[in-house]
C-alpha positions, 0 to 999 in steps of 0.5 A: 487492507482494501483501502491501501490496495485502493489508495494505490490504485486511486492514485495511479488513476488519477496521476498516471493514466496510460503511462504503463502503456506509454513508458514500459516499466514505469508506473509512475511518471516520477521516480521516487516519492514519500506520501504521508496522510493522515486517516480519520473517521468516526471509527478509526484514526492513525496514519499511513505512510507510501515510499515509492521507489524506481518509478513505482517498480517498489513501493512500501507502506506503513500504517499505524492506526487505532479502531475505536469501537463500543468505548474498546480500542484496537491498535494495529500497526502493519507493513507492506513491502512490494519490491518488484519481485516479493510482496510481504504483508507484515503484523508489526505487533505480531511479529509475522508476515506473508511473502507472495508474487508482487503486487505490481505486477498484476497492478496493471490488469487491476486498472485495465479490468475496472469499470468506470463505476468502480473507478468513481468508487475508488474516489470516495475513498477519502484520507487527509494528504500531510505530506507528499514529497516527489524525487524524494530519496528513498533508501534501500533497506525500505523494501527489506522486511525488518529483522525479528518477523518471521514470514512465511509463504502466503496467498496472493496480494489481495488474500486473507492478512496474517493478523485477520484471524485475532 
C-alpha cells in the first residue's frame, strides 16, 4: 500500500513539479496514460498497472502480486480507484473494499509537506517500468469499482487496508 502511495508521488515529483501551482487542476502535464511495470525482489514478484485519466483528477491501480516467504506463498491481488471524488481500496480476492474522500485531493499538501530527505527516499523506491503509454485512451468504467465487491465506508487513503487483518 505505501509503495503505490510513493510511486504516485515518485512520480509526480519527478514528471510534474510545480504544475498544480501553475495549471489549476492539472496534476499532470498529459491527459491521460497507462503505466505498467513489473515488481520484483527477493520476497516478492508481480505487476502493477497505473491508468491516469483527465490530467491525473482520476487514477486506477491494479496490482497483482506473489509473497514468498519461508518456502509458503502468498497471492494478493488488490485495486484502487481514485475518481476525484471517491477513493476505493479493493481485496479482488476478497471481494471487499473501502470508499473514503479522494486521495488527490490531499495529494497536493502531501508534496508540499515532504522534506528533501523524504524526497531522496521516495527515489529508492525501485520497480522495473514495462510499459508507459502517454494520451493513451483510458475508458470510463476504470474508476467504476467492479460488480460482485461489497464496499463500505472507511478510513481515510493512507489508513489501515480491508485485507490487513488476514
Amino acid at each position: 500500500m505505501t509503495r503505490y502511495y510513493l510511486l504516485v508521488t515518485l512520480l509526480g515529483l519527478h514528471i510534474v513539479p510545480g504544475v498544480y501551482a501553475a495549471d489549476e487542476g492539472k496534476v499532470y502535464p498529459f491527459k491521460s496514460a497507462i503505466i505498467t511495470y513489473k515488481i520484483s525482489g527477493a520476497m516478492q514478484d508481480g505487476t502493477q498497472t497505473l491508468h491516469i485519466d483527465d490530467y491525473g483528477k482520476k487514477t486506477r491501480t491494479e496490482r497483482t502480486t506473489t509473497l514468498k516467504i519461508m518456502g509458503m506463498q502468498r497471492k494478493d491481488s488488490s485495486l484502487e480507484i481514485d475518481d476525484g471524488i471517491n477513493h476505493y481500496r479493493i481485496d479482488l480476492i476478497a471481494k471487499t473494499g473501502e470508499k473514503s474522500p479522494s486521495f488527490s485531493r490531499r495529494a497536493d499538501e502531501l508534496l508540499k509537506s515532504m522534506s528533501p530527505a523524504q524526497r531522496e527516499k521516495l527515489e529508492a523506491v525501485g520497480g522495473e517500468l514495462t510499459s508507459l503509454k502517454i494520451n493513451a485512451p483510458v475508458p470510463p468504467d476504470m474508476f467504476t469499482p467492479p460488480s460482485g465487491v461489497t464496499i463500505r465506508e472507511g478510513a481515510p487513503p493512507g489508513g489501515e487496508r480491508p485485507d490487513q487483518s488476514r
